[in-house]
MARRO-378868 format. One record per atom (N, C-alpha, C): atom name; x, y, z. Coordinates in Angstrom, 2 decimals, padded with zeros to 5 digits. Layout:
N
R atomo       x       y       z
R    CA       X       Y       Z
...
END
This chain:
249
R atomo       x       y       z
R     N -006.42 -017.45 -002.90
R    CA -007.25 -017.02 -001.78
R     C -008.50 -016.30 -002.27
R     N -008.20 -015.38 -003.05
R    CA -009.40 -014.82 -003.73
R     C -010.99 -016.16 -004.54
R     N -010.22 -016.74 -004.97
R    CA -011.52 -018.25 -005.04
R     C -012.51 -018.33 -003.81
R     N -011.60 -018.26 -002.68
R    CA -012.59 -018.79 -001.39
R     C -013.28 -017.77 -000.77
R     N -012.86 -016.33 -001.57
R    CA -013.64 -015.31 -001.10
R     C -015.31 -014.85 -001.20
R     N -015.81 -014.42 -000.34
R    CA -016.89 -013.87 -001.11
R     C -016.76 -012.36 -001.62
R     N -017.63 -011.67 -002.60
R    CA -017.45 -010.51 -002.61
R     C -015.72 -009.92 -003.15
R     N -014.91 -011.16 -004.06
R    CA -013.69 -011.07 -003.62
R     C -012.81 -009.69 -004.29
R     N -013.77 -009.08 -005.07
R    CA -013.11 -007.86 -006.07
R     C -013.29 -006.56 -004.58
R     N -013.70 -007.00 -003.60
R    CA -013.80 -005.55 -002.95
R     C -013.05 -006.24 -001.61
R     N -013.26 -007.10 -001.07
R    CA -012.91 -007.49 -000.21
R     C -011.20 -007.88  000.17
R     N -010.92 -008.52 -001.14
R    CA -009.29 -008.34 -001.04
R     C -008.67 -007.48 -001.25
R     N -008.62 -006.43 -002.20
R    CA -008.34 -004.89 -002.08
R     C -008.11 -004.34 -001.20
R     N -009.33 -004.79  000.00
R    CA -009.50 -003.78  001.44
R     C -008.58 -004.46  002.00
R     N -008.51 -006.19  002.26
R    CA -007.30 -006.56  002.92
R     C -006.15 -006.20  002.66
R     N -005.51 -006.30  001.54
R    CA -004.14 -006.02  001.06
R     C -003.82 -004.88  001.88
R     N -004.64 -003.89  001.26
R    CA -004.31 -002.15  001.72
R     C -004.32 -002.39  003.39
R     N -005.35 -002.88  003.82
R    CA -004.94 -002.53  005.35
R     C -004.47 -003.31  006.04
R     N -004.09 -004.69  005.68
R    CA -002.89 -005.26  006.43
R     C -001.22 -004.66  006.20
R     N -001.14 -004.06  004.80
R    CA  000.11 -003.49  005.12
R     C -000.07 -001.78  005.76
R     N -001.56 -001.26  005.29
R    CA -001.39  000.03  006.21
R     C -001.31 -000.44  007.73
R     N -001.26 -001.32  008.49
R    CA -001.95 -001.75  009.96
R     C -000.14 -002.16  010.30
R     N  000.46 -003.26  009.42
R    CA  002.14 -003.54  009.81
R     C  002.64 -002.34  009.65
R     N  002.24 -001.54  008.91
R    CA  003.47 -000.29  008.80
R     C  003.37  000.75  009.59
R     N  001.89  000.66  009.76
R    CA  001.84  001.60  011.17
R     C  002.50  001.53  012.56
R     N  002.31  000.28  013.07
R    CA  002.42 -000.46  013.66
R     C  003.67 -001.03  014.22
R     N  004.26 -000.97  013.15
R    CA  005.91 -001.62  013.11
R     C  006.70 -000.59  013.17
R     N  006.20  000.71  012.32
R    CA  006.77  002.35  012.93
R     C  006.55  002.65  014.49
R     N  005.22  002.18  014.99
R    CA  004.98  003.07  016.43
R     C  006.58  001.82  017.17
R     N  006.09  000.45  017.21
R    CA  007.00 -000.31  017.54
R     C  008.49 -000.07  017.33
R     N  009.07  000.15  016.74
R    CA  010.48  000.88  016.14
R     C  010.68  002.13  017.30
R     N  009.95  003.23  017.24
R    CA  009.97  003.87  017.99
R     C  010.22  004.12  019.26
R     N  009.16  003.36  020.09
R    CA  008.91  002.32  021.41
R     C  010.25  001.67  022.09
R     N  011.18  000.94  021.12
R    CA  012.21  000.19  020.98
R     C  013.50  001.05  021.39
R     N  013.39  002.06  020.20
R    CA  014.62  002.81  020.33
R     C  014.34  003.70  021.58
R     N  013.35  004.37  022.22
R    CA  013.40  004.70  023.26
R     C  013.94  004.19  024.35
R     N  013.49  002.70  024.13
R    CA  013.45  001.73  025.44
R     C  015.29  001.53  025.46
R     N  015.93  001.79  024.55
R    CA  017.27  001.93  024.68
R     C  018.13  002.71  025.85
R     N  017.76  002.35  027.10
R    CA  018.37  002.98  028.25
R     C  019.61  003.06  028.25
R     N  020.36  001.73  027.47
R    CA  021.82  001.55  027.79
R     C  022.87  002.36  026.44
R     N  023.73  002.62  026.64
R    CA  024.27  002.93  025.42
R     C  025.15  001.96  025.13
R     N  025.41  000.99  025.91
R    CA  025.93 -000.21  025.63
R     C  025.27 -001.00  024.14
R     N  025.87 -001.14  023.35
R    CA  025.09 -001.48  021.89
R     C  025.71 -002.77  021.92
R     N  026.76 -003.15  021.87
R    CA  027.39 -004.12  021.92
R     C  026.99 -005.17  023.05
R     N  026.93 -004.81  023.93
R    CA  026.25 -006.02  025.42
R     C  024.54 -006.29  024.71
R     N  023.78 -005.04  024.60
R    CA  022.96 -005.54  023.76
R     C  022.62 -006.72  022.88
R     N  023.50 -006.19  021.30
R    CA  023.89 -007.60  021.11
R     C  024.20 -008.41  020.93
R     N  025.18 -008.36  022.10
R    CA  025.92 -009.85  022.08
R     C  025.22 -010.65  023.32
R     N  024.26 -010.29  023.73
R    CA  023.32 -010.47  024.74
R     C  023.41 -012.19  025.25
R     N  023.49 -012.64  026.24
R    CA  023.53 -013.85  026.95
R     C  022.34 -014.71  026.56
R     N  021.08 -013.55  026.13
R    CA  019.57 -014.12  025.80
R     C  019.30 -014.75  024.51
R     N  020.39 -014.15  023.61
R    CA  020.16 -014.51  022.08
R     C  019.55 -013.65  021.20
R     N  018.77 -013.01  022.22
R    CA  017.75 -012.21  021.46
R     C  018.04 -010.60  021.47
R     N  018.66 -009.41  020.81
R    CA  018.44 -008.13  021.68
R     C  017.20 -007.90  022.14
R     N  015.88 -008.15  021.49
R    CA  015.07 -007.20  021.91
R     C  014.72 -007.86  023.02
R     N  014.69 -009.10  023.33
R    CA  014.82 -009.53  024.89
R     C  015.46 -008.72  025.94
R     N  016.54 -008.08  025.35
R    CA  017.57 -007.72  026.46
R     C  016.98 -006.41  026.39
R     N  016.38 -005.64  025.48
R    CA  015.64 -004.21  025.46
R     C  014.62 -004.51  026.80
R     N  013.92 -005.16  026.28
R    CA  012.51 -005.59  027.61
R     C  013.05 -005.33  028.75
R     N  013.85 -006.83  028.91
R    CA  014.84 -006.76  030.55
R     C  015.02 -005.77  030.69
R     N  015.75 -004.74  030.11
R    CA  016.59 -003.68  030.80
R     C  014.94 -002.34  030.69
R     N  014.42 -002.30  029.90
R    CA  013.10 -001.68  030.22
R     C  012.81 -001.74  031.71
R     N  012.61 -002.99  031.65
R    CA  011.96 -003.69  033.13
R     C  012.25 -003.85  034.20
R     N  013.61 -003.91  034.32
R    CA  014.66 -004.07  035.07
R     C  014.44 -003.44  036.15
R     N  014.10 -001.88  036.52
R    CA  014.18 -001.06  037.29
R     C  013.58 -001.30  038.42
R     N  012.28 -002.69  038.81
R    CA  011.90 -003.11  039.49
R     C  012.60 -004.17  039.82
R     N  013.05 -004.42  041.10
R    CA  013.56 -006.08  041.25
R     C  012.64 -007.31  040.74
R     N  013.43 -007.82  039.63
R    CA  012.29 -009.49  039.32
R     C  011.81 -009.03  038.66
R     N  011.54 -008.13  038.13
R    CA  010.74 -007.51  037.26
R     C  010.82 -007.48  035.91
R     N  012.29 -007.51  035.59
R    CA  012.99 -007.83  034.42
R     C  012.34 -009.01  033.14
R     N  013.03 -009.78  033.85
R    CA  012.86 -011.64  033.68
R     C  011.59 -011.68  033.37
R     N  010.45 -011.62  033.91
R    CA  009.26 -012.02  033.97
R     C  008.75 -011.38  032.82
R     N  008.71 -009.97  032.48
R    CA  008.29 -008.91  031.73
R     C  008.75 -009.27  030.28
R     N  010.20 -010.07  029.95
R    CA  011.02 -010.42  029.13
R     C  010.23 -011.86  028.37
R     N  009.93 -012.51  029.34
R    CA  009.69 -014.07  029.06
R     C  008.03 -013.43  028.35
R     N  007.57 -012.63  028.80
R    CA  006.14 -012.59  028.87
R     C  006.07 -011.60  027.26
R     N  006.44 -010.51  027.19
R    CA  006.97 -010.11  025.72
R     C  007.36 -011.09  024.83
R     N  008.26 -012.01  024.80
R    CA  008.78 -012.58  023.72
R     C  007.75 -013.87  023.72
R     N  007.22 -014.25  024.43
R    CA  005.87 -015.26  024.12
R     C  005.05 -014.52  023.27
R     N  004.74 -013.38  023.51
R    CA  003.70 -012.36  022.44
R     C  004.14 -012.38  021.46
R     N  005.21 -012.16  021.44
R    CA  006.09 -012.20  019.84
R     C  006.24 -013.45  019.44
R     N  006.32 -014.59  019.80
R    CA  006.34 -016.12  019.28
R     C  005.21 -016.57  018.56
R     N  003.97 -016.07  019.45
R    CA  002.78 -016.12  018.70
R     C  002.14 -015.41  017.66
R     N  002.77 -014.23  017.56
R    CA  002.55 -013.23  016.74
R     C  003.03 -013.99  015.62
R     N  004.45 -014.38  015.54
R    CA  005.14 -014.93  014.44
R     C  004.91 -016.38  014.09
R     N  003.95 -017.00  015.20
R    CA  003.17 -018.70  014.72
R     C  001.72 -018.41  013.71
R     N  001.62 -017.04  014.29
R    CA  000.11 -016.43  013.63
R     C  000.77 -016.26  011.78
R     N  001.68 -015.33  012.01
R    CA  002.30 -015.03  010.71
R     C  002.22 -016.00  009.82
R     N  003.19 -017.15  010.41
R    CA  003.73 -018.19  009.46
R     C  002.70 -019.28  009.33
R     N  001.28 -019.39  010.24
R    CA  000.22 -019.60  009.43
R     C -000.98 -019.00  008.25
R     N -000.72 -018.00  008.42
R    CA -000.98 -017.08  007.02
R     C -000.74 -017.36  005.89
R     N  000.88 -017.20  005.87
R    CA  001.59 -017.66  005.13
R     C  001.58 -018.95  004.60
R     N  001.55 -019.94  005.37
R    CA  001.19 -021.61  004.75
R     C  000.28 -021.21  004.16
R     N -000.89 -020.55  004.72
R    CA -002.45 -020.58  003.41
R     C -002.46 -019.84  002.49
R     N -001.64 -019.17  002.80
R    CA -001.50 -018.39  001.31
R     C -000.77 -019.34  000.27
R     N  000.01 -019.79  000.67
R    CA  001.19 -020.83 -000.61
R     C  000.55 -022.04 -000.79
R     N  000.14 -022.55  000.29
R    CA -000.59 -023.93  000.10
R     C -001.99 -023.36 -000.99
R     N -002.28 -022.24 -001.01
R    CA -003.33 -022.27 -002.47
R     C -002.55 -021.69 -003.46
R     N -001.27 -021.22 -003.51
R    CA -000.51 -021.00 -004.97
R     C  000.15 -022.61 -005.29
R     N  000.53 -023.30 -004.26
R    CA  000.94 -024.72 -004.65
R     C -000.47 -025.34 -005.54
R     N -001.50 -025.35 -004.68
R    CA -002.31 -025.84 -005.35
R     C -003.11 -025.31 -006.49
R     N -003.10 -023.90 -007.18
R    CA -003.35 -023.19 -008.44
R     C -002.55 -023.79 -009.17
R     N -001.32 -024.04 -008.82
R    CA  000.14 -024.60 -010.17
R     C -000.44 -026.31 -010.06
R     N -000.51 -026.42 -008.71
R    CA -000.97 -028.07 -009.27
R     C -001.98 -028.43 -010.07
R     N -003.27 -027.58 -010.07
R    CA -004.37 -027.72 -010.76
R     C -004.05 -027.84 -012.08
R     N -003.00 -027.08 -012.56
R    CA -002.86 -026.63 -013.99
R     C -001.86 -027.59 -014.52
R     N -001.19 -028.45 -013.87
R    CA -000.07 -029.64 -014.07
R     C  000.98 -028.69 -014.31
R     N  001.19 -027.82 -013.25
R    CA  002.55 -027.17 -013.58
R     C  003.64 -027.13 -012.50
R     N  003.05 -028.44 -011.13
R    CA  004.06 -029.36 -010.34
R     C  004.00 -030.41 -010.61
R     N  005.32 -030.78 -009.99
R    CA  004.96 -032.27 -010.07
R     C  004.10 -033.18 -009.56
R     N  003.80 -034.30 -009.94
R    CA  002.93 -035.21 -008.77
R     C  001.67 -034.15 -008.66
R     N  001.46 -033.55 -009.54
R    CA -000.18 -032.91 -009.58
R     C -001.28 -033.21 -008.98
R     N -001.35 -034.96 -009.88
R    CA -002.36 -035.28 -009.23
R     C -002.57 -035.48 -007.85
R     N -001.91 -035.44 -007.29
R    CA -001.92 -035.76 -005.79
R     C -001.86 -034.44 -005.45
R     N -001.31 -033.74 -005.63
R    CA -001.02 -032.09 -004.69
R     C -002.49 -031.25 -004.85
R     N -003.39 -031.53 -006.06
R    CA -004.49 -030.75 -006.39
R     C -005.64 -031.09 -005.65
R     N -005.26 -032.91 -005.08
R    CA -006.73 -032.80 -004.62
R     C -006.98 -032.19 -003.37
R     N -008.08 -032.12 -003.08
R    CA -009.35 -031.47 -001.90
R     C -009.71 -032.27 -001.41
R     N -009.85 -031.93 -000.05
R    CA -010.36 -032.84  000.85
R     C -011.81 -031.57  000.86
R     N -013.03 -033.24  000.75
R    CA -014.57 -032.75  000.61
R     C -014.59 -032.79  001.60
R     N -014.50 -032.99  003.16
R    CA -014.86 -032.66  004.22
R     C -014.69 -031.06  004.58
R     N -013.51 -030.76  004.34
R    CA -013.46 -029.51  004.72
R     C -012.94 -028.51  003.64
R     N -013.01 -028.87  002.50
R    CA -013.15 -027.88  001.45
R     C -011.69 -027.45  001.79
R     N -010.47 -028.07  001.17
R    CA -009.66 -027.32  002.01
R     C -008.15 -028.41  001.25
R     N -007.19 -027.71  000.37
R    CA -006.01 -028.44 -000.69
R     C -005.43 -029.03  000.51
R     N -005.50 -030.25  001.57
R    CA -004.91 -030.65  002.56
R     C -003.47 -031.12  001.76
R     N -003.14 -031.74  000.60
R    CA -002.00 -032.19  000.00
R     C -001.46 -030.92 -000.25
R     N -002.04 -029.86 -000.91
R    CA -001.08 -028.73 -001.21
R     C -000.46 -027.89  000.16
R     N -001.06 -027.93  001.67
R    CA -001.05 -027.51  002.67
R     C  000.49 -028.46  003.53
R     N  000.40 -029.60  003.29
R    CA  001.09 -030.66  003.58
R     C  002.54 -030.50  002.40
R     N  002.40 -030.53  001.49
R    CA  003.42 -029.60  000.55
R     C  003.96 -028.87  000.77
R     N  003.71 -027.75  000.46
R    CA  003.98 -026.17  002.03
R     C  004.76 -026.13  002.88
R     N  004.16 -027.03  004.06
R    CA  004.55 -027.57  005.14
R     C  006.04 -027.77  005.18
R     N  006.27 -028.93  004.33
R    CA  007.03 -030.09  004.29
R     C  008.33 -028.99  003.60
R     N  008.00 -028.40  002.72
R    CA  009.47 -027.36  001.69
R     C  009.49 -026.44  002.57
R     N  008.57 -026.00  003.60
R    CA  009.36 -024.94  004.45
R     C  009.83 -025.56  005.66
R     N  009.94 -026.90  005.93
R    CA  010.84 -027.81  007.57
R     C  011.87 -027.93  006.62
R     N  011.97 -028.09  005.24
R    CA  013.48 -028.74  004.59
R     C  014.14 -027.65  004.50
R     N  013.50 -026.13  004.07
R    CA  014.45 -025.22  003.57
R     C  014.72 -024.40  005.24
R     N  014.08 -024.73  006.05
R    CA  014.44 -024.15  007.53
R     C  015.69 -024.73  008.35
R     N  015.69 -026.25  007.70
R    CA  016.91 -027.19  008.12
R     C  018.18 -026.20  007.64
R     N  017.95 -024.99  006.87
R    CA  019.74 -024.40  006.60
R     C  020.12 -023.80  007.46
R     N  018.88 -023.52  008.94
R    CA  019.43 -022.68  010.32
R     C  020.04 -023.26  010.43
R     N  020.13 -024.31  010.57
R    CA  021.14 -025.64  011.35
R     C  022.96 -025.54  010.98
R     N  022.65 -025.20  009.70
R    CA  024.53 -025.42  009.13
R     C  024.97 -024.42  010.34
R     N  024.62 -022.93  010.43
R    CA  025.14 -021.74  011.10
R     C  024.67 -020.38  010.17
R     N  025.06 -019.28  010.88
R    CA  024.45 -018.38  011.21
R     C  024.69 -017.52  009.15
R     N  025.60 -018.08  008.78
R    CA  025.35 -017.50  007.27
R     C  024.16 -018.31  006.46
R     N  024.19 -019.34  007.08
R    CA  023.06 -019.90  005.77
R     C  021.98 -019.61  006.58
R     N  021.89 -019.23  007.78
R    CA  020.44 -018.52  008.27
R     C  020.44 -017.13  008.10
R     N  020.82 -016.62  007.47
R    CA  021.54 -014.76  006.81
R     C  020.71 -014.91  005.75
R     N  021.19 -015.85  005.21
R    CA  021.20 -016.18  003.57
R     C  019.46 -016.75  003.67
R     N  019.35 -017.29  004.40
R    CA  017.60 -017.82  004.32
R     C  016.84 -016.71  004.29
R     N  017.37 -015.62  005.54
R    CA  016.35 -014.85  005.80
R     C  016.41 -013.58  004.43
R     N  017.24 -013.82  003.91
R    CA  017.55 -012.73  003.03
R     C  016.61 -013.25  001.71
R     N  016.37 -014.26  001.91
R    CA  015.65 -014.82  000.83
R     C  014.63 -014.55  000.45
R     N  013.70 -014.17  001.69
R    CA  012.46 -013.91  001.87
R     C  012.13 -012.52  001.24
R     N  013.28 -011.71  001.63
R    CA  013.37 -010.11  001.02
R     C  013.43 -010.29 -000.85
R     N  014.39 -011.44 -000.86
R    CA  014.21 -011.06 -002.46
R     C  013.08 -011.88 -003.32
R     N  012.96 -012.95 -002.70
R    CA  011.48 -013.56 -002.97
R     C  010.54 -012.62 -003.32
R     N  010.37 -011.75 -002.44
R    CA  009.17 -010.72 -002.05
R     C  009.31 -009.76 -003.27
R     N  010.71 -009.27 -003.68
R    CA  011.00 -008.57 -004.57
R     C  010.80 -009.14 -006.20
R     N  011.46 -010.04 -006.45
R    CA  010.96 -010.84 -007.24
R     C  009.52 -011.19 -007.68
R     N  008.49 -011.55 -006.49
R    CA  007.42 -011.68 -006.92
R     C  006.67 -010.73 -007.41
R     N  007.04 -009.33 -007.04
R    CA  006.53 -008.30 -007.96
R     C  006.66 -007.85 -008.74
R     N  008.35 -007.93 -008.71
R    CA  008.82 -007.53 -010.37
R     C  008.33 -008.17 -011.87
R     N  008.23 -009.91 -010.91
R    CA  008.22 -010.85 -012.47
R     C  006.84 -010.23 -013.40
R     N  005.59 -009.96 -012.67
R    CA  004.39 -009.32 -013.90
R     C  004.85 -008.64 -014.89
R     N  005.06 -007.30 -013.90
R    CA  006.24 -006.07 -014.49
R     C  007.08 -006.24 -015.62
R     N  007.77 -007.43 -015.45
R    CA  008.49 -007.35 -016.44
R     C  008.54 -008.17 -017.89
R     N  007.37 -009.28 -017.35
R    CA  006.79 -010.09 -018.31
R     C  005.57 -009.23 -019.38
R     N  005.33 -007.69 -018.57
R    CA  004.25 -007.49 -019.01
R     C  004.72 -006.37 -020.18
R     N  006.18 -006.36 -019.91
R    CA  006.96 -005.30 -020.83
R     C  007.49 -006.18 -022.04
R     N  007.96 -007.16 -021.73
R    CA  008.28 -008.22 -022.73
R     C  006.98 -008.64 -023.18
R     N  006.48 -009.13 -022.77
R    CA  004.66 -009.37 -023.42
R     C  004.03 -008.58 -023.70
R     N  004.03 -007.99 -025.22
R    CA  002.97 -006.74 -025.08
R     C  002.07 -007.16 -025.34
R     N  001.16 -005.71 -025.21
R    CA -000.40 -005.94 -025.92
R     C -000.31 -005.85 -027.41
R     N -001.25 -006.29 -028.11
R    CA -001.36 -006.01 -029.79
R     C -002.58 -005.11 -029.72
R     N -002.95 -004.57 -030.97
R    CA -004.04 -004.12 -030.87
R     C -004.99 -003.87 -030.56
R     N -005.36 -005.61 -030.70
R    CA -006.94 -005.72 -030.11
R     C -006.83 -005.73 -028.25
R     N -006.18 -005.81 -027.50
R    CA -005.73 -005.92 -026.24
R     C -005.77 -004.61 -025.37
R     N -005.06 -004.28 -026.24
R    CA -004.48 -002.56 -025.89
R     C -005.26 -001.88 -025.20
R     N -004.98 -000.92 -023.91
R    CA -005.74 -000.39 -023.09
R     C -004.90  001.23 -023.70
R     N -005.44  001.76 -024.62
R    CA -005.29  002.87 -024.99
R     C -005.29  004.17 -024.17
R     N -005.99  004.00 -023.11
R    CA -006.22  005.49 -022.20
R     C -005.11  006.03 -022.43
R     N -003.88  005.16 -021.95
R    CA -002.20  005.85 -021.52
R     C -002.00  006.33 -022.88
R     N -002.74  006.52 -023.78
R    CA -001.95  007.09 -025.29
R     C -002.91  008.01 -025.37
R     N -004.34  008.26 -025.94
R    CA -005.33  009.01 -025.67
R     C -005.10  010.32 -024.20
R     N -005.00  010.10 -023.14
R    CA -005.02  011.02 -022.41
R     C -003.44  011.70 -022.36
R     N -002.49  011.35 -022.48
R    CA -001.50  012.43 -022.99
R     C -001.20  012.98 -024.52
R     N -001.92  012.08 -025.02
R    CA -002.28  012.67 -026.82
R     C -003.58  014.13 -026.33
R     N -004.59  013.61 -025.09
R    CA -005.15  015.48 -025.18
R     C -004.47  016.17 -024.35
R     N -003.45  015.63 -023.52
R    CA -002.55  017.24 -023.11
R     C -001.75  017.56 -024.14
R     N -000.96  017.01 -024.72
R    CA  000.30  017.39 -026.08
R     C -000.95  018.33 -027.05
R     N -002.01  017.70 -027.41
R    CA -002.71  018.42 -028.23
R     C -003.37  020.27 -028.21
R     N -003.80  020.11 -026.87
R    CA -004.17  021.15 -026.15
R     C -002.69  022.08 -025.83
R     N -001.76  021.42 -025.31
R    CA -000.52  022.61 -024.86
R     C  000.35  023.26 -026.21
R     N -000.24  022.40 -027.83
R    CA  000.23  023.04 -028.71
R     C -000.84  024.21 -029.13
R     N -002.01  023.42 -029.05
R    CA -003.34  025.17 -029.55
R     C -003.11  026.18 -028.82
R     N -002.46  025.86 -027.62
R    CA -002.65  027.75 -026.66
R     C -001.47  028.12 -027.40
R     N  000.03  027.56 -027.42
R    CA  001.26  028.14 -027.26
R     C  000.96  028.55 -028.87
R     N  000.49  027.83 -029.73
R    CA  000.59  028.68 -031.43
R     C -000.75  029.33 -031.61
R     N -001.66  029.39 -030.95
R    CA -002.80  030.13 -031.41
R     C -003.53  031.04 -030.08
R     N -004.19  029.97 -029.62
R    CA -005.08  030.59 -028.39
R     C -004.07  031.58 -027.55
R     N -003.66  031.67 -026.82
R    CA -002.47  032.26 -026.31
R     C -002.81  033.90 -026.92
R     N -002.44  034.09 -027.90
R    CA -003.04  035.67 -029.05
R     C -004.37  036.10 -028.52
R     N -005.24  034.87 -028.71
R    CA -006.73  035.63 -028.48
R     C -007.50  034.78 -027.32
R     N -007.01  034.11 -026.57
R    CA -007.47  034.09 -025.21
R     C -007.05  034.92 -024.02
R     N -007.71  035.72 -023.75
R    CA -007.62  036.44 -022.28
R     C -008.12  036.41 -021.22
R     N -008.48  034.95 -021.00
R    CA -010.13  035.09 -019.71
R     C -011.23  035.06 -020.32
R     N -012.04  034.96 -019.29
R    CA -013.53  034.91 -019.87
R     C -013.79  036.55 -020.19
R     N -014.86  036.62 -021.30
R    CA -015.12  037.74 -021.74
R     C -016.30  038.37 -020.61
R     N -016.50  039.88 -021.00
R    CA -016.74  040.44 -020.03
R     C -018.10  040.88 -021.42
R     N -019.18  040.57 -020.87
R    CA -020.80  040.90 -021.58
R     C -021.00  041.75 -020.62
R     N -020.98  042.84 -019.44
R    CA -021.81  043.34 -019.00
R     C -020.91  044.23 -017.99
R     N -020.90  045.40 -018.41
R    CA -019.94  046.33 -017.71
R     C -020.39  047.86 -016.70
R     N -020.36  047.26 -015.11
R    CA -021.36  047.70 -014.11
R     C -020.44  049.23 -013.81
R     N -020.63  050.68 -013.66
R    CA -020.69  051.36 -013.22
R     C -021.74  051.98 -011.95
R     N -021.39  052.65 -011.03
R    CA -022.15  052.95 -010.10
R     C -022.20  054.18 -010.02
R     N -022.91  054.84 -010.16
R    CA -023.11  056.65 -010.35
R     C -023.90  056.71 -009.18
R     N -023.34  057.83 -008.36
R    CA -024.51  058.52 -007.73
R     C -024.74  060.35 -007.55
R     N -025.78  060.03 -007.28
R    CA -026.68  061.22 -007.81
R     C -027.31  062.18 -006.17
R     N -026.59  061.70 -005.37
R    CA -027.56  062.32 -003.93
R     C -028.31  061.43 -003.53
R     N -028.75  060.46 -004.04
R    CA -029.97  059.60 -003.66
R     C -029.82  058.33 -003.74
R     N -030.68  057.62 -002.95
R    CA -030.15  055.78 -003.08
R     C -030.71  055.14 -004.09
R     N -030.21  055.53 -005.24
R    CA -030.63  055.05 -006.02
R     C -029.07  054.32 -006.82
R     N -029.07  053.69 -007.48
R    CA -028.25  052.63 -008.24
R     C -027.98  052.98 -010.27
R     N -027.12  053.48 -011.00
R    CA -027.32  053.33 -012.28
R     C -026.52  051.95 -012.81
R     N -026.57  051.37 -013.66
R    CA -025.98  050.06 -013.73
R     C -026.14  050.59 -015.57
R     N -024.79  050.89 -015.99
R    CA -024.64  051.45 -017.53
R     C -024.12  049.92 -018.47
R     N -024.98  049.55 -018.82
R    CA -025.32  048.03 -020.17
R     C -024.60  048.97 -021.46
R     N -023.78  048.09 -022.20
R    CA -022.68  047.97 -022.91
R     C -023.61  047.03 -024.01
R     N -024.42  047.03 -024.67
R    CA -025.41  046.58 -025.82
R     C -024.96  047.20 -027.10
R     N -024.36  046.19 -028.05
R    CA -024.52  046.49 -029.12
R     C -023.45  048.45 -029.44
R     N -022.72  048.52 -028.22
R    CA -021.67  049.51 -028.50
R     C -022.53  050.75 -027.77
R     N -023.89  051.18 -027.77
R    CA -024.68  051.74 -027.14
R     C -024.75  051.94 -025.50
R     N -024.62  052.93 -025.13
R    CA -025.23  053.06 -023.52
R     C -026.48  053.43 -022.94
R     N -026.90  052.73 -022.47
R    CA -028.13  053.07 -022.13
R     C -028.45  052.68 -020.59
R     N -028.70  053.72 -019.76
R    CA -028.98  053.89 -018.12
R     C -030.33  053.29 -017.73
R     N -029.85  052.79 -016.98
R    CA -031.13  051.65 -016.05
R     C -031.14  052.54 -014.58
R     N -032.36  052.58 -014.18
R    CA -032.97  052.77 -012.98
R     C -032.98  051.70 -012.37
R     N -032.03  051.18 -011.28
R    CA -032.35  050.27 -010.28
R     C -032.92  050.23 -008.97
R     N -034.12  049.16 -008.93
R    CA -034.55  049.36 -007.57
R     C -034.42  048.95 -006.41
R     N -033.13  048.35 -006.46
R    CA -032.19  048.28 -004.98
R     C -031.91  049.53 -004.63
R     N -031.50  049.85 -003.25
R    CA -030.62  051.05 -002.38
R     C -029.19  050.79 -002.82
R     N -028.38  051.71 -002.73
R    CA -027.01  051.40 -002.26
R     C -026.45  050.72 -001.17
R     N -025.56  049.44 -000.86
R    CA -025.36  049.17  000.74
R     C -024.02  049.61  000.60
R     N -023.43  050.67  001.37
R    CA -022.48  051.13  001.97
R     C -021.74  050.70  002.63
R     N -020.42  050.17  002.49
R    CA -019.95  049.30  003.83
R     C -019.37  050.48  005.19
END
């Protein structure tokens, strides 16, 4: 996705960060919202709900309190949410349909040649999109067996997700840098705290006390608004006439 970007070193950054700051916000206020809307303490009718859905049956019973009011309010919520989640899972195709087609570019699917090309009309991996497509209607066919291999699908997605972050991580620990590679900061900047927390504790520590004091103010008075300010030179005292007043609080 970043290829088709413009500007893409600032611009995807900002997306990342605020599409998951925007779901997490979002999906907290929603959570919230939800468990309120929990009128019934019935958990179980919930859901084992006639609708299929609990949060259908949350709505209804939200809604409920008006005659007809229910039903309508229910049907009209979970359409929002259908589309929400047609919006999602087109995202998602464009996002994979250009990792299908990065691996195809590089001959690291099969049938490459075909999955890599572009359609010049619209600038746009229509074979890698159609790819996509096609492995997520086959791997969706496991709703169908029953409700564990749709457990097991959806659980997939969680470790997918997990997986895809770990694998850098851990390739990047098994893969090191050599020398010439090496991003040294992480050795350099705790090499100057270790360095520094040994000079105070065996040396400085003895003869650091604060900043030194060059200039040591006494205030004498004499009856009159006048100011002495006694200078510490060279071990010597010697009295200055100042021509400020005293301010008195």
């Amino acid at each position: 996705m970043s290829e088709e970007c413009t500007n893409a070193t600032k611009t995807i950054p900002i997306g990342i960060i605020g599409s998951i700051s925007a779901c997490g916000t979002l999906g907290f206020i929603i959570l919230i919202v939800a468990m309120y809307s929990l009128q019934s303490s019935d958990l179980e009718g919930i859901l084992g709900t006639e609708f299929g859905q609990p949060m259908a049956q949350i709505i209804y019973n939200a809604f409920d309190t008006v005659p007809g009011q229910g039903k309508k309010m229910a049907i009209f919520f979970m359409v929002l949410i259908a589309l929400a989640q047609f919006l999602m899972g087109a995202s998602i195709l464009t996002a994979i349909s250009r990792q299908i087609f990065a691996f195809a570019r590089d001959n690291g699917l099969p049938f490459s040649w075909w999955v890599r090309k572009v359609n010049k009309l619209l600038s746009v991996p229509i074979n890698a999109v159609i790819t996509g497509g096609l492995a997520a209607v086959v791997i969706g066919l496991l709703c169908l067996i029953g409700p564990t291999a749709a457990n097991a699908l959806f659980t997939l997605a969680v470790a997918g997700n997990y997986l895809a972050w770990g694998m850098p991580t851990f390739l990047r620990l098994i893969y090191m840098n050599d020398k010439e590679t090496m991003n040294y900061t992480v050795v350099l900047t705790p090499g100057v705290w270790i360095l520094s927390a040994v000079y105070y504790y065996v040396y400085a520590h003895k003869h650091y006390h604060g900043p030194a004091k060059t200039i040591d103010e006494e205030v004498e008075s004499n009856g009159e608004t006048a100011e002495y300010l006694t200078h510490v030179i060279e071990g010597k005292s010697v009295k200055e006439r100042s021509e400020s007043p005293v301010l008195k609080a």
